[in-house]
PDB file as gemmi writes it, atoms N, CA and C in Angstrom:
CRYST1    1.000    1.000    1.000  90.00  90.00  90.00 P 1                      
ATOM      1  N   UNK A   1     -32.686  12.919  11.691  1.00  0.00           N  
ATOM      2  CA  UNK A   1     -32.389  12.576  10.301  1.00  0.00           C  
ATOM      3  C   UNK A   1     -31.590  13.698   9.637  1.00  0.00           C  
ATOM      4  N   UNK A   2     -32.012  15.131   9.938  1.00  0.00           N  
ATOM      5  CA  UNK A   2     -31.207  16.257   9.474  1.00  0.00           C  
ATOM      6  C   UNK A   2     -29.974  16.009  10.022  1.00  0.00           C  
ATOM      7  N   UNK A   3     -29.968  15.811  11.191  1.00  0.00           N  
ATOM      8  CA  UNK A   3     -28.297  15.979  11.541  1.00  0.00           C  
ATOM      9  C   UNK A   3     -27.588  14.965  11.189  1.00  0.00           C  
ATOM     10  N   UNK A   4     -28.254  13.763  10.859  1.00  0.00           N  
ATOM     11  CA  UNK A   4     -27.384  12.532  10.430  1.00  0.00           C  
ATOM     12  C   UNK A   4     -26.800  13.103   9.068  1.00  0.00           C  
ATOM     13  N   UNK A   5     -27.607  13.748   8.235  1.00  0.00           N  
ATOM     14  CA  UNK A   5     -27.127  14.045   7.067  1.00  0.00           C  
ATOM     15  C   UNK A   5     -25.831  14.984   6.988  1.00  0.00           C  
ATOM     16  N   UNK A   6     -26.178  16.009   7.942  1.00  0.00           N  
ATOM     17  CA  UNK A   6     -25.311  17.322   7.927  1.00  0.00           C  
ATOM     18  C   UNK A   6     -24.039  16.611   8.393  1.00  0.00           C  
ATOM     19  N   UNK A   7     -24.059  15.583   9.552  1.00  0.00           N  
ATOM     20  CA  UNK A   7     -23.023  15.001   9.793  1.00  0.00           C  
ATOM     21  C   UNK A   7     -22.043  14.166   8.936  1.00  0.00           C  
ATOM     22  N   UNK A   8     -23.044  13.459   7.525  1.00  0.00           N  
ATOM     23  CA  UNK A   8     -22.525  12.607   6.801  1.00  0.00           C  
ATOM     24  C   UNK A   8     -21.593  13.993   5.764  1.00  0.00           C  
ATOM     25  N   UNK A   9     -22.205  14.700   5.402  1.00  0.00           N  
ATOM     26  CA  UNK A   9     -21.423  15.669   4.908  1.00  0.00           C  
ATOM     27  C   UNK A   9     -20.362  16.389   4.987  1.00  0.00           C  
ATOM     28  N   UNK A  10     -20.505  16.727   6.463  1.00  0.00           N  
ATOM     29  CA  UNK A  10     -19.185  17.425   7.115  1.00  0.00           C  
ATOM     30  C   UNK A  10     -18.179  16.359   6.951  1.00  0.00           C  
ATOM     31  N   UNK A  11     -18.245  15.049   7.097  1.00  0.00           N  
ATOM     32  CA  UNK A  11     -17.326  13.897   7.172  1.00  0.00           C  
ATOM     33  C   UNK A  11     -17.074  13.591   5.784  1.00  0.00           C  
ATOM     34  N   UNK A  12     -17.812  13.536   4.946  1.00  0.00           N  
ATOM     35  CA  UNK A  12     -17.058  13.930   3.535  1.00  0.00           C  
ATOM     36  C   UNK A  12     -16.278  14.843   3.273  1.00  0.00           C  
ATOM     37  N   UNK A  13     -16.580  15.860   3.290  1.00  0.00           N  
ATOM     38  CA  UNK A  13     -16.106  17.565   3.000  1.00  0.00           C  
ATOM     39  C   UNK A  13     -14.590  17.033   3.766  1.00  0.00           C  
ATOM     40  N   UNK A  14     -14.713  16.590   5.339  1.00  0.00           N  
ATOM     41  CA  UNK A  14     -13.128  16.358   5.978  1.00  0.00           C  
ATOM     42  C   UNK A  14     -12.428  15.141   5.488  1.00  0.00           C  
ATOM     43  N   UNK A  15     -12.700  14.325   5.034  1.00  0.00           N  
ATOM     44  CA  UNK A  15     -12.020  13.462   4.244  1.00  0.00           C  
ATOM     45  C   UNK A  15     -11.389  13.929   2.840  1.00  0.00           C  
ATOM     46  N   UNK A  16     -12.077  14.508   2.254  1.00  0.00           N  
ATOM     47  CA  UNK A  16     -11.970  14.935   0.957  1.00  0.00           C  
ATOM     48  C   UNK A  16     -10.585  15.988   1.012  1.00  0.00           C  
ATOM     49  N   UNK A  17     -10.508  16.981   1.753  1.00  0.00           N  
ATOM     50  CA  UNK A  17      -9.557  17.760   2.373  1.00  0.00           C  
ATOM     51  C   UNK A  17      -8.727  17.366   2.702  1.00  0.00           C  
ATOM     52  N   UNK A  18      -8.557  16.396   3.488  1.00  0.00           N  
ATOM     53  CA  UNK A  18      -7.284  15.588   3.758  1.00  0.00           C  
ATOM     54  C   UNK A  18      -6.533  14.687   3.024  1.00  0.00           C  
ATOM     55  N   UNK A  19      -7.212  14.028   1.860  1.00  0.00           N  
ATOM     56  CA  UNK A  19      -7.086  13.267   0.884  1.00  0.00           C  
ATOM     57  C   UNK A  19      -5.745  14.693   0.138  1.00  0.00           C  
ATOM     58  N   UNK A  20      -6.874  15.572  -0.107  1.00  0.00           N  
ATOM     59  CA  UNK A  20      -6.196  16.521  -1.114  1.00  0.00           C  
ATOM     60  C   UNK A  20      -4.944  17.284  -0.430  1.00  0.00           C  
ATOM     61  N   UNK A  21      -5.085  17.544   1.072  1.00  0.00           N  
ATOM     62  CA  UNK A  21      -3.437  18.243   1.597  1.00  0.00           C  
ATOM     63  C   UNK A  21      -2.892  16.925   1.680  1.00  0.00           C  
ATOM     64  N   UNK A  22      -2.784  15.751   1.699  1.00  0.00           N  
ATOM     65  CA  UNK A  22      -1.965  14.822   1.738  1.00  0.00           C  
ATOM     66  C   UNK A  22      -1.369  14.346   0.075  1.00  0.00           C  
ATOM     67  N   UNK A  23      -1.925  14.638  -0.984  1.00  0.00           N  
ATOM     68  CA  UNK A  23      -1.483  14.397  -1.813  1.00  0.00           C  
ATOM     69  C   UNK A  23      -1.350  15.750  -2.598  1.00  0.00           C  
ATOM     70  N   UNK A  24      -1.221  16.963  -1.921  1.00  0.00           N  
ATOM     71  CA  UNK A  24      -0.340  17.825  -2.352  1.00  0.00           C  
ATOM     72  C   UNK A  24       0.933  18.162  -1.581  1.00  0.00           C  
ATOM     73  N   UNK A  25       1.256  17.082  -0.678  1.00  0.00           N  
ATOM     74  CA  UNK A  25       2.492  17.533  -0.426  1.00  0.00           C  
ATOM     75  C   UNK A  25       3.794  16.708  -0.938  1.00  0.00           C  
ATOM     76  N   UNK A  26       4.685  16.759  -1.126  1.00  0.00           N  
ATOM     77  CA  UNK A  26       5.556  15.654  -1.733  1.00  0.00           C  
ATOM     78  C   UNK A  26       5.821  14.811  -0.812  1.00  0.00           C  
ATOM     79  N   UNK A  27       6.546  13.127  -1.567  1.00  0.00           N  
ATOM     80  CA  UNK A  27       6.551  11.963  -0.814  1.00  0.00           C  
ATOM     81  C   UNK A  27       7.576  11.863   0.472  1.00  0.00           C  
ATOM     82  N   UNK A  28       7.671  11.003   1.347  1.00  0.00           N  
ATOM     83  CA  UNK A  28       8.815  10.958   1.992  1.00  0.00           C  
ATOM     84  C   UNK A  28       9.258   9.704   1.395  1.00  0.00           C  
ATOM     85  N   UNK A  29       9.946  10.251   0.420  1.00  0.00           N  
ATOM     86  CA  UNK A  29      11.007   8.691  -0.136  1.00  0.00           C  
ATOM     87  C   UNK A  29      11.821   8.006   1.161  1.00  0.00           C  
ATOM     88  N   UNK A  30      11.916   6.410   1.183  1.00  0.00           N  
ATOM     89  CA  UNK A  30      12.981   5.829   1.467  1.00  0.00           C  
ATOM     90  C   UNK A  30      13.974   6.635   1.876  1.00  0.00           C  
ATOM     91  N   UNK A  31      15.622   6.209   2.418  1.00  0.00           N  
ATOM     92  CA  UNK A  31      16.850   6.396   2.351  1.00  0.00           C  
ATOM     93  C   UNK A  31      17.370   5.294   1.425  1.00  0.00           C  
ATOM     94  N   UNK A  32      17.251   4.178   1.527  1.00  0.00           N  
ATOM     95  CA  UNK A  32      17.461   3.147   0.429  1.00  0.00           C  
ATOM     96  C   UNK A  32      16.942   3.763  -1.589  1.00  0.00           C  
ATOM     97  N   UNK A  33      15.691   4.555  -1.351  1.00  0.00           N  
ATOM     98  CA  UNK A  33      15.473   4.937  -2.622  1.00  0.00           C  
ATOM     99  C   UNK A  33      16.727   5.659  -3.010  1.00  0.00           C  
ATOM    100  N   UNK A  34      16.595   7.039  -1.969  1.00  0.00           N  
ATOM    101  CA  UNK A  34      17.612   7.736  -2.275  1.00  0.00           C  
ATOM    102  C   UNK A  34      18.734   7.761  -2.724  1.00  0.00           C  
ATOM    103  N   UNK A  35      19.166   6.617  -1.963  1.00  0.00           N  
ATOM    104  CA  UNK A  35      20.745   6.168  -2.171  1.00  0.00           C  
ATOM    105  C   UNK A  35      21.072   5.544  -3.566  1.00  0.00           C  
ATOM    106  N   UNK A  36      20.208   5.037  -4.004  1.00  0.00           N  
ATOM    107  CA  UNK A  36      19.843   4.237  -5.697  1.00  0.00           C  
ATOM    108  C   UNK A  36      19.514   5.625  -6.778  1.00  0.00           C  
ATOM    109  N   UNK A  37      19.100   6.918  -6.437  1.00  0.00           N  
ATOM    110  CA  UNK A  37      19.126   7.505  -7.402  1.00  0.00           C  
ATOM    111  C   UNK A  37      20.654   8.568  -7.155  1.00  0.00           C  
ATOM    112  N   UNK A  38      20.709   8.402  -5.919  1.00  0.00           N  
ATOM    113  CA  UNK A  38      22.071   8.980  -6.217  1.00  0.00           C  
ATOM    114  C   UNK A  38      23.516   8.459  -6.491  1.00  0.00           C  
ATOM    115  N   UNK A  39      23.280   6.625  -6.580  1.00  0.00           N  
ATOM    116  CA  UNK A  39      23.922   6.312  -7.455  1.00  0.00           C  
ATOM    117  C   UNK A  39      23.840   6.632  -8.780  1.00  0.00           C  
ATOM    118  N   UNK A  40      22.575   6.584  -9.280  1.00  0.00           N  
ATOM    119  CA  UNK A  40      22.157   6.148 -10.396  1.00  0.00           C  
ATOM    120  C   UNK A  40      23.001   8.042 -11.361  1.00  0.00           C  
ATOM    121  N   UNK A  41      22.812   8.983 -10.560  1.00  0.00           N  
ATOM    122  CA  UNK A  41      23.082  10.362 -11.362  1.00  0.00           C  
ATOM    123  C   UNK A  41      24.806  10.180 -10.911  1.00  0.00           C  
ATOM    124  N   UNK A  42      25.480   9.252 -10.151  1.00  0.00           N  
ATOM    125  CA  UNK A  42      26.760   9.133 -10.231  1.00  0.00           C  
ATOM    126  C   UNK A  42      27.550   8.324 -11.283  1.00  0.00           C  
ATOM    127  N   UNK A  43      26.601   7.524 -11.460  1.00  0.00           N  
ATOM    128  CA  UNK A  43      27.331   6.763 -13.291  1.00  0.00           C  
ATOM    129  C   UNK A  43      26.434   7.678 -13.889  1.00  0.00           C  
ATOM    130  N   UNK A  44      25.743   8.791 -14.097  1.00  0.00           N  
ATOM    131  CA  UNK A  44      25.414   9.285 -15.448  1.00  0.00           C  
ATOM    132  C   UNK A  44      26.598  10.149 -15.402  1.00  0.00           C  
ATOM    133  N   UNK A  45      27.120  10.814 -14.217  1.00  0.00           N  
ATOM    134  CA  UNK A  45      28.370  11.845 -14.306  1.00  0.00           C  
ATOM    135  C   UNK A  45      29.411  11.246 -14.734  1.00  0.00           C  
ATOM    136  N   UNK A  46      29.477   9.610 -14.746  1.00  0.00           N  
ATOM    137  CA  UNK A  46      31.177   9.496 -14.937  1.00  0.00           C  
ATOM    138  C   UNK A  46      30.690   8.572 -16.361  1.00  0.00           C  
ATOM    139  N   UNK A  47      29.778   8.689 -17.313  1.00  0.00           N  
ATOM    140  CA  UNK A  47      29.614   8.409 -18.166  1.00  0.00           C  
ATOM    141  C   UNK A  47      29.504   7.007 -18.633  1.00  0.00           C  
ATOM    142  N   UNK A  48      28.578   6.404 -17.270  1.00  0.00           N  
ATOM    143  CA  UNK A  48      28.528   4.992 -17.126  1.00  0.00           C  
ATOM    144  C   UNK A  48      27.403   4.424 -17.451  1.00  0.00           C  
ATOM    145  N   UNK A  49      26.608   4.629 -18.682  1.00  0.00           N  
ATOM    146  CA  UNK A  49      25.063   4.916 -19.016  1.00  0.00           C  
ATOM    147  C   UNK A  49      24.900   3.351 -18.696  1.00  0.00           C  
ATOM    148  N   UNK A  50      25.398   2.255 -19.124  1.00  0.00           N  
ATOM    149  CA  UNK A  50      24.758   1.049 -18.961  1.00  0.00           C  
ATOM    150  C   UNK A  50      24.579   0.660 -17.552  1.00  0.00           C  
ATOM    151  N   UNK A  51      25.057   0.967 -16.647  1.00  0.00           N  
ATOM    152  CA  UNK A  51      25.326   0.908 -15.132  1.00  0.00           C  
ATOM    153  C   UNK A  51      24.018   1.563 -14.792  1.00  0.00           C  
ATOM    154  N   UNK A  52      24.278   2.938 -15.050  1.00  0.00           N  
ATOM    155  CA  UNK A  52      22.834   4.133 -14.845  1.00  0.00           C  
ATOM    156  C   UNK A  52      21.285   3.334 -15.351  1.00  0.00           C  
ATOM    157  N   UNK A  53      21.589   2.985 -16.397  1.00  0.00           N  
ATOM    158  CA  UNK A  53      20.034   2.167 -16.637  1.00  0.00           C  
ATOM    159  C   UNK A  53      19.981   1.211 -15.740  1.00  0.00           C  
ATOM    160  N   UNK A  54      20.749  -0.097 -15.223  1.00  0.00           N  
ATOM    161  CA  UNK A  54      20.625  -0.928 -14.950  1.00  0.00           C  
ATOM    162  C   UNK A  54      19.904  -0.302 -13.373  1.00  0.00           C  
ATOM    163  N   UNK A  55      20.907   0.723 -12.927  1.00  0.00           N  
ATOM    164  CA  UNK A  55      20.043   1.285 -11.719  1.00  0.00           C  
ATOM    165  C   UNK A  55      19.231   1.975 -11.717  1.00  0.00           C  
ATOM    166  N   UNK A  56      18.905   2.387 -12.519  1.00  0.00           N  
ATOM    167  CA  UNK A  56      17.781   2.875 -12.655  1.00  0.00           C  
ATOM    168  C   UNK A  56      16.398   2.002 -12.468  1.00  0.00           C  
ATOM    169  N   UNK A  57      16.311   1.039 -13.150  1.00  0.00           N  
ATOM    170  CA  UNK A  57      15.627  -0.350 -13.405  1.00  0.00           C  
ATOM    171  C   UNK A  57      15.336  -0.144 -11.801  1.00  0.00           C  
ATOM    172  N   UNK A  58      16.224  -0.398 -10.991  1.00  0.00           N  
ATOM    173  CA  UNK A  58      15.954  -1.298  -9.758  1.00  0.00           C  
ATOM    174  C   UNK A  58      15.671   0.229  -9.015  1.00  0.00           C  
ATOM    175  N   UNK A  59      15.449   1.488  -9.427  1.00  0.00           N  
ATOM    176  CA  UNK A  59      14.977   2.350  -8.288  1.00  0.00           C  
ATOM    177  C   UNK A  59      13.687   2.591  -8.800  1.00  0.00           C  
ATOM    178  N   UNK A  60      13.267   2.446 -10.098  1.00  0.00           N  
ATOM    179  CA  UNK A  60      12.257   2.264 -10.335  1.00  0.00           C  
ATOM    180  C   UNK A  60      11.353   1.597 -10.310  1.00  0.00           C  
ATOM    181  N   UNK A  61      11.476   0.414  -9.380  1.00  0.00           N  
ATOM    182  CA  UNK A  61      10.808  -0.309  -9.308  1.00  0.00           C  
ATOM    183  C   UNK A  61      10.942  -0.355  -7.164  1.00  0.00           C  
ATOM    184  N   UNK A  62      11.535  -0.132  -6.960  1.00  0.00           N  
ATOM    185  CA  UNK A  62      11.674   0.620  -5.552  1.00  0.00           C  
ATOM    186  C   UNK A  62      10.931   1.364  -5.086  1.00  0.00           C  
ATOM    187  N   UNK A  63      10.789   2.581  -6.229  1.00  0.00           N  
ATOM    188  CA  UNK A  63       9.916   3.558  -5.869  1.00  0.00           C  
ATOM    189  C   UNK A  63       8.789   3.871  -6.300  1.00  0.00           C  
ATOM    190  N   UNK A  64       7.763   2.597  -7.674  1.00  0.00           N  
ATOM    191  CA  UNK A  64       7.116   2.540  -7.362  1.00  0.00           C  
ATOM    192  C   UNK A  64       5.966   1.388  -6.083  1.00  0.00           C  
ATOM    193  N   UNK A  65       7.190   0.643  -6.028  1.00  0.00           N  
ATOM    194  CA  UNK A  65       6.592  -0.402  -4.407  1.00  0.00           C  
ATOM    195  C   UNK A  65       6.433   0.417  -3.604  1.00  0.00           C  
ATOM    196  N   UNK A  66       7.033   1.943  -3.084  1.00  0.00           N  
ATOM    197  CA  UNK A  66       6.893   2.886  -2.442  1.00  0.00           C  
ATOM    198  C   UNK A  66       5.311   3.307  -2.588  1.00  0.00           C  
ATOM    199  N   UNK A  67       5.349   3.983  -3.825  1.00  0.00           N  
ATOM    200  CA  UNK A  67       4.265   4.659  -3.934  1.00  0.00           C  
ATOM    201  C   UNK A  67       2.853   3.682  -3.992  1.00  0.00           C  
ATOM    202  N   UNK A  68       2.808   2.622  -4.737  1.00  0.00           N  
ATOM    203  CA  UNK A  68       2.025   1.806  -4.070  1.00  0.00           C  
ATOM    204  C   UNK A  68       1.468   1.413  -2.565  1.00  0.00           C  
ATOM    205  N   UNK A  69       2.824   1.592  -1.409  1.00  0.00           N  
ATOM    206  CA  UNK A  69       2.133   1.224  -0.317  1.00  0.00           C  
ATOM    207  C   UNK A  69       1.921   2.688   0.248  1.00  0.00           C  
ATOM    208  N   UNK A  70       2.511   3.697  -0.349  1.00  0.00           N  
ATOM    209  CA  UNK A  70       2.071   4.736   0.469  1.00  0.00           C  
ATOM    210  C   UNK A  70      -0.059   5.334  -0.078  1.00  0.00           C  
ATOM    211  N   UNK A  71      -0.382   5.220  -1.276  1.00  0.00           N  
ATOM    212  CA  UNK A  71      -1.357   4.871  -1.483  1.00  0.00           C  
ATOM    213  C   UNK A  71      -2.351   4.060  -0.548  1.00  0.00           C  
ATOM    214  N   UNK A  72      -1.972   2.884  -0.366  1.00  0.00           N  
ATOM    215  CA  UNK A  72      -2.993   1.689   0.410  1.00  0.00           C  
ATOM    216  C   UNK A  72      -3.101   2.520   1.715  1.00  0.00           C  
ATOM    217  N   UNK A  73      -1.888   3.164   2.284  1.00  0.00           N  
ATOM    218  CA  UNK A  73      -1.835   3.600   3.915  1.00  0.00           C  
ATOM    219  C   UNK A  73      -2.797   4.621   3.522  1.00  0.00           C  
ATOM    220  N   UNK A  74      -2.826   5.332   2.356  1.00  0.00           N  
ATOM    221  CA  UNK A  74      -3.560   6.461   2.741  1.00  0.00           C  
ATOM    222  C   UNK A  74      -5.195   6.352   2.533  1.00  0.00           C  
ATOM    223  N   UNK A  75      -5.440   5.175   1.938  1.00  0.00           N  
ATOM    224  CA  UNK A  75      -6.338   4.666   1.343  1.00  0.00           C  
ATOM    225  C   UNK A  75      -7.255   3.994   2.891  1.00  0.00           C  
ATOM    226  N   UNK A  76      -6.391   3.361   3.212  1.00  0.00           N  
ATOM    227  CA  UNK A  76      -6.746   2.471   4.967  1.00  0.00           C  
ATOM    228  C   UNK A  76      -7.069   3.456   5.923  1.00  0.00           C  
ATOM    229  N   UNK A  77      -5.995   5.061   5.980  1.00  0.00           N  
ATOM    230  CA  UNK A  77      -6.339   5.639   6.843  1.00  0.00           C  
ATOM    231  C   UNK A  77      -8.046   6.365   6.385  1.00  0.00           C  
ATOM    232  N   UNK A  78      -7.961   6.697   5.461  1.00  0.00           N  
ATOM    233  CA  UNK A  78      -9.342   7.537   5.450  1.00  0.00           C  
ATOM    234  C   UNK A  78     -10.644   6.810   5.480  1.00  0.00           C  
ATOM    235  N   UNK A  79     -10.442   5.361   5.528  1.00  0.00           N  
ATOM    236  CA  UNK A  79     -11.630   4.695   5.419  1.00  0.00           C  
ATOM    237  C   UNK A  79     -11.810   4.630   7.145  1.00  0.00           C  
ATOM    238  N   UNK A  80     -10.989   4.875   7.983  1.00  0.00           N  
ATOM    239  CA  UNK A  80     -11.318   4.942   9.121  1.00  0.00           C  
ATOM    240  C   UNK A  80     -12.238   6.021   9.720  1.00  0.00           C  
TER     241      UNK A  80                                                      
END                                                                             
């Protein structure tokens, strides 16, 4: 019974840790994201703001479908 416990613990403590170095490191965006915000800062340079919002719109919503599924993966992996 002691060691079941000590065991349930250690397996918290290592989940918990991994949770936290995985969401302190930054994302691996897309290449498709990428390519949408570096449109998007190429009409802000040539002074194309309605263009820039409009892409903007659609990387923002890109990247949070990103961050949403990168969540669930990380969510799926630790329940393993």
């Amino acid at each position: 019974e002691k060691l079941k416990k000590t065991h349930e613990s250690q397996l918290l403590t290592l989940k918990q840790s991994l949770k936290d170095e995985l969401h302190s490191k930054p994302p691996k965006w897309s290449r498709d994201l990428m390519d949408w915000r570096k449109r998007e800062s190429i009409m802000v340079d040539r002074k194309l703001y309605r263009e820039a919002q409009q892409i903007k719109l659609v990387s923002d919503a890109l990247e949070e479908e990103e961050r949403a599924n990168m969540n669930s993966n990380l969510g799926s992996s630790l329940q393993k």
